[in-house]
Backbone as CSV, one residue per row, in Angstrom:
resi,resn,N_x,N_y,N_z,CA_x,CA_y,CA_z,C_x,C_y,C_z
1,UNK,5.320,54.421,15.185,5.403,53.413,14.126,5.052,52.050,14.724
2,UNK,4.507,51.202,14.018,4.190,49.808,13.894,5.056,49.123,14.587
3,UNK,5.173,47.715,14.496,6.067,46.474,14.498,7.230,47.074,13.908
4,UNK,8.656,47.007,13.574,9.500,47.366,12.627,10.056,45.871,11.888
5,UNK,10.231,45.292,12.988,10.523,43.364,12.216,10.490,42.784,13.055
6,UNK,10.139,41.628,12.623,9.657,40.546,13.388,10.234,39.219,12.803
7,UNK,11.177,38.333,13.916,12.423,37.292,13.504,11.976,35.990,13.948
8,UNK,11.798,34.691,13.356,11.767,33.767,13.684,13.236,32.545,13.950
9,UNK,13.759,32.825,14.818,15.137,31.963,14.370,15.060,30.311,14.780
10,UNK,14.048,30.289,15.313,12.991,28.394,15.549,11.976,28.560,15.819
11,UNK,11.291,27.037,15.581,9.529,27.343,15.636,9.714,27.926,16.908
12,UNK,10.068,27.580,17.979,9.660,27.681,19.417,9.892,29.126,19.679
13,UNK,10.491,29.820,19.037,11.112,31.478,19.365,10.894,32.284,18.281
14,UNK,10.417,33.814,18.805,10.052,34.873,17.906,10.665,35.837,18.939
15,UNK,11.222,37.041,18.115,11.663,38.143,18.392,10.994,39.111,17.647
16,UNK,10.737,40.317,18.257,9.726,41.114,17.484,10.445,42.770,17.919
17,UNK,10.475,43.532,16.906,11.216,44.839,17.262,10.388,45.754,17.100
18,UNK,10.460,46.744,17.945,9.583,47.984,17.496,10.317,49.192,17.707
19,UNK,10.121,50.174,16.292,11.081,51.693,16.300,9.958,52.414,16.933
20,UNK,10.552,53.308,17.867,9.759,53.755,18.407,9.625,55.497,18.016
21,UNK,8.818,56.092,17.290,8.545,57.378,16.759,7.571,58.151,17.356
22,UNK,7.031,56.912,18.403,5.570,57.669,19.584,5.592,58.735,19.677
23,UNK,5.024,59.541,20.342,5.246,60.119,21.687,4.973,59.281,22.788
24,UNK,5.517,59.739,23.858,4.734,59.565,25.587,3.353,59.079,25.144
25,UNK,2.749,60.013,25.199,1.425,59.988,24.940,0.801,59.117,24.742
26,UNK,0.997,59.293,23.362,0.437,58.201,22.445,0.702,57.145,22.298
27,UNK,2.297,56.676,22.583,2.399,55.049,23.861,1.896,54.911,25.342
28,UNK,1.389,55.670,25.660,0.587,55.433,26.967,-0.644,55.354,27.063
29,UNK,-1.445,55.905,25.895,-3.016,55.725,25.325,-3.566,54.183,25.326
30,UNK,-3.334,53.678,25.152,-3.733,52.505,24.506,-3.370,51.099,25.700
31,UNK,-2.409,51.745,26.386,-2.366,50.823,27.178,-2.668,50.729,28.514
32,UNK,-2.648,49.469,29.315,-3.488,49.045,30.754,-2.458,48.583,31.465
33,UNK,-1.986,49.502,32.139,-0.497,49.116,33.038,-1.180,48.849,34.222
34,UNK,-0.309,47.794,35.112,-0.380,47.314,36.313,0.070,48.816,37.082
35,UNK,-0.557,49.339,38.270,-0.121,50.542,39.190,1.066,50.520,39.248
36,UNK,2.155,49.242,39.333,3.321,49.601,40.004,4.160,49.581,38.615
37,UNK,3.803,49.463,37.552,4.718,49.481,35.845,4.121,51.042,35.698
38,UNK,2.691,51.612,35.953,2.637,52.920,35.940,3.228,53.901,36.554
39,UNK,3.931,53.556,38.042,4.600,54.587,38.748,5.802,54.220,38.256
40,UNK,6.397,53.012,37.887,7.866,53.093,37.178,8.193,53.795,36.571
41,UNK,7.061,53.865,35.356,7.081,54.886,34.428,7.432,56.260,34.410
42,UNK,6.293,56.227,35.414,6.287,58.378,35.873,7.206,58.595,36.815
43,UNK,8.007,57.731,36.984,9.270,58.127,38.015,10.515,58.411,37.219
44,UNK,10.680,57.534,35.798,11.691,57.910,35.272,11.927,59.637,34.861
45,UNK,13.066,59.779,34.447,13.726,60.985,34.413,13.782,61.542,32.914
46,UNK,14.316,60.409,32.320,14.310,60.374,30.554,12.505,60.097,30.062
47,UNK,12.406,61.107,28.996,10.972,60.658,28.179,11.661,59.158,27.452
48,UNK,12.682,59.355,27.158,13.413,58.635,26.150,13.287,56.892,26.713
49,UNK,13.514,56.824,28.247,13.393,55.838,28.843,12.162,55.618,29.079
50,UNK,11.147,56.408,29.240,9.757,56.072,29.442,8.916,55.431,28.288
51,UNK,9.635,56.169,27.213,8.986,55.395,25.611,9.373,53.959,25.105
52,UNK,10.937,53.835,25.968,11.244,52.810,25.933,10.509,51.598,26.596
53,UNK,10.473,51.828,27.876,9.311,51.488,28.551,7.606,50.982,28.148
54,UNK,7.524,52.121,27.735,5.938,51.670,27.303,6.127,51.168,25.316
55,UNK,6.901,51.397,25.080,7.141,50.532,23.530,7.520,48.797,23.593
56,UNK,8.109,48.602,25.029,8.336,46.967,25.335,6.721,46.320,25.613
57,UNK,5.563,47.055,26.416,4.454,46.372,26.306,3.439,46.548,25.351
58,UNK,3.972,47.648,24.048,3.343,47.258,23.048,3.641,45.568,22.446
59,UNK,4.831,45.559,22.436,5.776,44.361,21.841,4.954,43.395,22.223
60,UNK,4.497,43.114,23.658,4.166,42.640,24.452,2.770,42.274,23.881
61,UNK,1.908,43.071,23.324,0.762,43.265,22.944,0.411,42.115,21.295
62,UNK,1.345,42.692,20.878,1.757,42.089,19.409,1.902,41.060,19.430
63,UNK,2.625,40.408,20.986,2.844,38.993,21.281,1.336,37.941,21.840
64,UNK,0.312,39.227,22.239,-0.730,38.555,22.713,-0.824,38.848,24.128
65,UNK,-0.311,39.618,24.676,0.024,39.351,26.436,-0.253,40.951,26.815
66,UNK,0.257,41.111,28.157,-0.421,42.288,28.608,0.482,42.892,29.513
67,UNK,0.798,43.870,30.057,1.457,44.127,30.759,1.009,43.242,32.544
68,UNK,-0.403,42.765,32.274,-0.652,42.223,33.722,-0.168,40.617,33.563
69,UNK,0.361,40.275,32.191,1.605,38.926,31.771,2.549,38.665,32.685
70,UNK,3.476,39.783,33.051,4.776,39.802,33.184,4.955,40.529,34.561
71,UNK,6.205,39.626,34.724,6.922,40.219,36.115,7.882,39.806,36.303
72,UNK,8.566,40.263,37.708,10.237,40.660,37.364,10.531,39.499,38.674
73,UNK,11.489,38.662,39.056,11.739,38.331,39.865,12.718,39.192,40.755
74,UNK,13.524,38.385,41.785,14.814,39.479,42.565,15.585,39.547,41.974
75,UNK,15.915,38.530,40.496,17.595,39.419,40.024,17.168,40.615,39.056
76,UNK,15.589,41.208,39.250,15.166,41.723,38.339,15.117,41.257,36.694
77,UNK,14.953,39.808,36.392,14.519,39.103,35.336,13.453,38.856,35.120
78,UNK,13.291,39.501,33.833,11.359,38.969,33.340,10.725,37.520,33.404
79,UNK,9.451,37.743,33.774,8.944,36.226,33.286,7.624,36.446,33.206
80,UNK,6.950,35.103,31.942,5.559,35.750,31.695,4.941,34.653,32.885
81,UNK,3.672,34.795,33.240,2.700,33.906,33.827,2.384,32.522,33.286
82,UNK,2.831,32.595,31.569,2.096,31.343,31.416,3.470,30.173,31.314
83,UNK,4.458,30.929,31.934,5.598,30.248,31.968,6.475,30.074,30.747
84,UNK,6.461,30.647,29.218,7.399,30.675,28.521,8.185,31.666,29.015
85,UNK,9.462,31.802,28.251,10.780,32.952,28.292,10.825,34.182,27.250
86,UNK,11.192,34.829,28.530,11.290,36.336,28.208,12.597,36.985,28.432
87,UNK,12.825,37.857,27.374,13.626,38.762,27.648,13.727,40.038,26.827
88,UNK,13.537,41.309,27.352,13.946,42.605,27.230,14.898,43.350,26.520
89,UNK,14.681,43.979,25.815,15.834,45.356,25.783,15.414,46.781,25.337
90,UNK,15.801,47.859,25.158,15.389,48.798,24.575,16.674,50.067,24.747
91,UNK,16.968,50.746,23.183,18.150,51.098,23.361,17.607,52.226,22.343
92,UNK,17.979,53.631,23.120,17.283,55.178,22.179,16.254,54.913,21.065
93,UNK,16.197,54.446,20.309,14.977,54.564,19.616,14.363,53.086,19.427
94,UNK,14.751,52.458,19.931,14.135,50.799,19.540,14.444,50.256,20.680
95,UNK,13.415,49.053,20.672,13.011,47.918,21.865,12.758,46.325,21.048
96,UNK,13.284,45.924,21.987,13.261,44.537,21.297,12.476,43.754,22.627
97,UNK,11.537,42.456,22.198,11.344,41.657,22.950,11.868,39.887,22.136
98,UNK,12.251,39.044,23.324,12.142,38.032,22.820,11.487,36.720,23.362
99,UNK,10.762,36.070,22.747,9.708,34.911,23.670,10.175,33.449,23.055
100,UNK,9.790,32.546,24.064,10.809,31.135,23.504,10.095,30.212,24.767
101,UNK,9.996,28.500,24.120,9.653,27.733,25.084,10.526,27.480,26.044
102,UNK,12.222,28.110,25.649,13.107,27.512,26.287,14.096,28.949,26.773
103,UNK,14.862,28.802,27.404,15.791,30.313,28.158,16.255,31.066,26.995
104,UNK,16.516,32.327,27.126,16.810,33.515,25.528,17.009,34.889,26.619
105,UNK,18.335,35.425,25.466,18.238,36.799,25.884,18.462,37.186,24.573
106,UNK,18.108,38.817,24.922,18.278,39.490,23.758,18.833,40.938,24.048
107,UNK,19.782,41.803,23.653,19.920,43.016,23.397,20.304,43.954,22.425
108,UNK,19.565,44.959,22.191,19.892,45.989,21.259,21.127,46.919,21.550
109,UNK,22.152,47.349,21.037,22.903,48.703,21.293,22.763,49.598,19.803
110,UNK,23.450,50.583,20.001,23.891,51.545,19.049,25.259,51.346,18.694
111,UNK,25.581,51.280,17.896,27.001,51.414,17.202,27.619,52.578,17.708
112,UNK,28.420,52.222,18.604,29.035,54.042,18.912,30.940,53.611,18.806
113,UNK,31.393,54.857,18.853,33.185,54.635,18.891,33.310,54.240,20.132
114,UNK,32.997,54.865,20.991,33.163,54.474,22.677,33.194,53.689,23.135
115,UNK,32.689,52.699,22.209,32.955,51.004,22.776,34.384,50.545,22.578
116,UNK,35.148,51.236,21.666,36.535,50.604,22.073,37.558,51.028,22.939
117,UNK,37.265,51.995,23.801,37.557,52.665,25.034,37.468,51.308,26.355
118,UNK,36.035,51.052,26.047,35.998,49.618,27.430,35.893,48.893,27.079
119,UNK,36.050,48.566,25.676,36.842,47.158,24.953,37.068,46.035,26.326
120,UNK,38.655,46.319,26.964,39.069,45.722,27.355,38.524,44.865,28.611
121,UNK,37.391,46.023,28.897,36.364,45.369,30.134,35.315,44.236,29.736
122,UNK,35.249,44.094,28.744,34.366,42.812,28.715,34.742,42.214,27.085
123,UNK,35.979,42.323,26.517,36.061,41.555,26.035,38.027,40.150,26.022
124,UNK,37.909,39.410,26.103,38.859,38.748,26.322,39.510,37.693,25.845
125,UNK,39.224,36.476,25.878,39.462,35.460,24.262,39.367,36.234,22.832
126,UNK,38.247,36.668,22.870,38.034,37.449,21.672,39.134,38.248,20.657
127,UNK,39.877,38.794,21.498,41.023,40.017,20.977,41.717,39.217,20.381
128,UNK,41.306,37.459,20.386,42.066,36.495,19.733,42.613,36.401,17.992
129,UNK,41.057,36.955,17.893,40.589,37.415,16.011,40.125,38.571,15.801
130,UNK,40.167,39.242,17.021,39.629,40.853,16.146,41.214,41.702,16.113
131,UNK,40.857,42.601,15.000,42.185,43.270,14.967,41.071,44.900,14.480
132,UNK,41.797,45.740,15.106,41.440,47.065,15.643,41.387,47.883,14.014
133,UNK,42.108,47.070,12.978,42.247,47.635,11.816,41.530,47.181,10.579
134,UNK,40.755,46.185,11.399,39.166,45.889,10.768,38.641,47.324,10.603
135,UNK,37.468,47.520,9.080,36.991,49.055,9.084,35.359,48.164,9.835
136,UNK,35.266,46.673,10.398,33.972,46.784,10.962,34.326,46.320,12.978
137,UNK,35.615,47.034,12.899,35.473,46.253,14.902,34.842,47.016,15.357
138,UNK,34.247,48.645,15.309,33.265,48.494,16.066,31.875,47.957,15.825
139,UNK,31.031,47.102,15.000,30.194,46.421,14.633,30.742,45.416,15.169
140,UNK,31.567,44.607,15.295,32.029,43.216,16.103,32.012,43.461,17.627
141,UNK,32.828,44.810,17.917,33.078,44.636,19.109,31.384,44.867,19.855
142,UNK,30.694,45.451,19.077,29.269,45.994,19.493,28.210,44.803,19.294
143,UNK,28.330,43.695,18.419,27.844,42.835,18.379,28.131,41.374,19.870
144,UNK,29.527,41.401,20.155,29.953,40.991,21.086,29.381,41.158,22.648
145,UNK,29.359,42.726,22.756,28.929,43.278,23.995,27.559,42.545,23.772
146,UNK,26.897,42.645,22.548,25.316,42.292,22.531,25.286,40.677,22.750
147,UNK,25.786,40.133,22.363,25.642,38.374,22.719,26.002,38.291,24.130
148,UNK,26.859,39.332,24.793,27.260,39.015,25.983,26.281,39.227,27.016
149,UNK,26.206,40.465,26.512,24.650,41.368,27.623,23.716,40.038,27.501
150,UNK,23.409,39.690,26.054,21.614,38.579,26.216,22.157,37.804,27.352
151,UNK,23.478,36.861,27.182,24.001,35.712,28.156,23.439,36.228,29.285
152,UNK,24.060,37.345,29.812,23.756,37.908,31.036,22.551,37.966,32.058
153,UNK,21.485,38.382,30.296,20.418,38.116,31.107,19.437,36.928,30.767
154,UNK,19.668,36.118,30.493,19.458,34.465,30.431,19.771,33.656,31.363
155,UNK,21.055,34.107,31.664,21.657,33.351,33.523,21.180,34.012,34.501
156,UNK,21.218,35.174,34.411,20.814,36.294,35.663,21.258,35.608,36.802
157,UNK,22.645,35.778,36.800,23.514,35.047,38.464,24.949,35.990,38.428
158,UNK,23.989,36.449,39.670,24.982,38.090,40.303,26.497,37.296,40.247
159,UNK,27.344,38.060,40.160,29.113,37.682,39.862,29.663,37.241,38.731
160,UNK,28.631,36.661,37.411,29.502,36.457,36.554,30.054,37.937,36.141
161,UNK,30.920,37.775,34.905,32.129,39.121,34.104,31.787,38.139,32.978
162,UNK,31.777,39.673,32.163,31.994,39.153,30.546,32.907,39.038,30.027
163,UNK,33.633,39.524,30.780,35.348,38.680,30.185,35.463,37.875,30.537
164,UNK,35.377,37.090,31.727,36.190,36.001,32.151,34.955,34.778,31.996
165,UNK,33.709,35.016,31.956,33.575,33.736,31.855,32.022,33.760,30.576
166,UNK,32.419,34.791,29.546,31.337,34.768,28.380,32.572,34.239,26.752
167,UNK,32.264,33.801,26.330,33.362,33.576,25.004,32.095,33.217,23.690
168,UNK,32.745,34.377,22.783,32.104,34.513,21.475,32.801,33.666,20.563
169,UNK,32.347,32.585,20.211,33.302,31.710,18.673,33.792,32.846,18.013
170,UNK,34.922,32.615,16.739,35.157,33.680,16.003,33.300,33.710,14.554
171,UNK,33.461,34.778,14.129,32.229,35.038,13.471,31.971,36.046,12.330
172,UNK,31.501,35.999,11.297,31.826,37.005,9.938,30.457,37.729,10.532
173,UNK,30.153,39.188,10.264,28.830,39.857,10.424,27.798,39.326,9.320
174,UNK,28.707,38.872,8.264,26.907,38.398,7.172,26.632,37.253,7.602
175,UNK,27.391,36.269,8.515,26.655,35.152,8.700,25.984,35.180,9.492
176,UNK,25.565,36.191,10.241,24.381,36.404,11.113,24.308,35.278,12.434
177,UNK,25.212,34.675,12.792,25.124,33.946,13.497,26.545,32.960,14.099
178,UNK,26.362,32.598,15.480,27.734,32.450,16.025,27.322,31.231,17.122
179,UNK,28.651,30.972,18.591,27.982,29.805,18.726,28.749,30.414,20.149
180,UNK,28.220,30.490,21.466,28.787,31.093,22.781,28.659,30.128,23.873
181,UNK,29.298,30.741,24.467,29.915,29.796,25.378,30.079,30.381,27.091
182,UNK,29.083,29.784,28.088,29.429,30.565,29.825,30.014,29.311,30.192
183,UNK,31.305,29.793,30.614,32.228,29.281,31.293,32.144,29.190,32.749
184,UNK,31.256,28.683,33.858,31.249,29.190,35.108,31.446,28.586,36.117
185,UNK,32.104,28.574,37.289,32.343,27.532,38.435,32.095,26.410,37.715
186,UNK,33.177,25.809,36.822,33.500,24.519,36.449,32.207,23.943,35.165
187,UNK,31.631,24.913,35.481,30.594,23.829,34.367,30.576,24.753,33.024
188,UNK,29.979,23.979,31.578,30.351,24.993,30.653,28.675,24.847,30.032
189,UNK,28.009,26.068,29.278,27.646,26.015,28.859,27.035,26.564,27.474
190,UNK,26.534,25.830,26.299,26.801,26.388,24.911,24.977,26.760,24.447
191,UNK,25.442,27.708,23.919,24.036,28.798,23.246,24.569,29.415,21.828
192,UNK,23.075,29.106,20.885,23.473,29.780,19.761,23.000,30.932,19.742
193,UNK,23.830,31.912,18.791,23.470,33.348,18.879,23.352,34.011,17.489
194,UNK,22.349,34.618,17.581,22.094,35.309,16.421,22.601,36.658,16.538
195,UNK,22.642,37.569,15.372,22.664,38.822,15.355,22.483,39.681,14.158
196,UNK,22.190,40.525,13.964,21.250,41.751,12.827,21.905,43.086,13.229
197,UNK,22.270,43.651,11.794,21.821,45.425,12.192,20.980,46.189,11.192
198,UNK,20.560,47.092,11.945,19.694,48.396,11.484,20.147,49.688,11.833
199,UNK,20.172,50.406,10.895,19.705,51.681,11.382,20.696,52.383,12.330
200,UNK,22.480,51.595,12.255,23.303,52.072,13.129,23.182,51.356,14.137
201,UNK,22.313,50.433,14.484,22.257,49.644,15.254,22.562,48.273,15.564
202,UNK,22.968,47.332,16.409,23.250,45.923,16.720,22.063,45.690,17.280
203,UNK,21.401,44.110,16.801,20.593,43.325,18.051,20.900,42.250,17.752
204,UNK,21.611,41.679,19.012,22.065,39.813,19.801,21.224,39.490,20.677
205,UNK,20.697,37.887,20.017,19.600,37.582,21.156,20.670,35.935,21.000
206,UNK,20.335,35.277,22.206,20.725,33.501,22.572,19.889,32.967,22.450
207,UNK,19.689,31.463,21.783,18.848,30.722,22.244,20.023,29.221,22.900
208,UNK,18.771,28.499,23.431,19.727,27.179,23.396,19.763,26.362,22.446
């Protein structure tokens, strides 16, 4: 399948999603991978991860860019060549990219029960306003993990915890939007956050 949606949340930033119904194959046809994004590929274990894989440089494509765009630094964080911001995700059947003049993360999950099992591992202020007898905490608590994960990879600085130093404002799911907060060695800093679902699914991306 195509594009699936495509989000503008400021001029300067677009997010673009793609469901992925490929095959292997037929996401690998069409495209011109750098040797070392091609052996990534054929090394993985999952098809599931490989489609994921080659469905992020379609995204990529849609955006104008190429897989010979992009590259990873040492905390393993994307970046394109022409110097805007990037960031990744891709979660069982969908991939998200997001591009911006200024820092952004973005991630997709699945709505699963299992997230309130490690609840307690990454979430903390929070338990402030959620109550377990909400019929949507796991959509909150799954939306949460997702604003937390983008933070994560927007800072990309080994040692932070999403408990102790990520904090989600309180937030209704139709307002689509919230206001976060990294708390870190003394300094604070604030990012707005969007969020959407589909399809059983959460996607949280940050901007500044």
């Amino acid at each position: 399948m195509p594009l699936y949606k495509t989000i503008q949340p400021n001029s300067q930033t677009t997010v673009k999603i793609w469901k992925i119904t490929e095959s292997y194959d037929d996401l690998l046809k069409p495209l011109d991978l750098k040797s070392n994004s091609l052996e990534r590929v054929l090394g993985m274990k999952s098809e599931l991860h490989q489609r994921g894989f080659l469905s992020v440089r379609h995204l990529l494509r849609a955006f104008g860019y190429t897989d010979q765009d992009l590259y990873y630094d040492e905390h393993g964080k994307p970046h394109l060549k022409d110097g805007k911001h990037i960031s990744i995700t891709h979660s069982f059947t969908f991939s998200g990219v997001i591009i911006s003049t200024s820092e952004v993360g973005i991630d997709i999950e699945k709505q699963r029960q299992k997230i309130i099992i490690i609840a307690k591992k990454f979430v903390g202020y929070e338990f402030n306003y959620l109550s377990e007898n909400d019929e949507d905490y796991i959509k909150k608590l799954t939306v949460i993990w997702g604003i937390k994960e983008s933070l994560y990879k927007l800072f990309a600085t080994p040692g932070m915890l999403f408990r102790e130093h990520f904090l989600v404002i309180p937030f209704m799911l139709e307002d689509g939007e919230t206001v976060a907060w990294i708390d870190y060695e003394d300094k604070k800093y604030r990012y707005n956050t969007h969020f959407l679902e589909f399809e059983g699914f959460s996607c949280a991306f940050v901007t500044i």
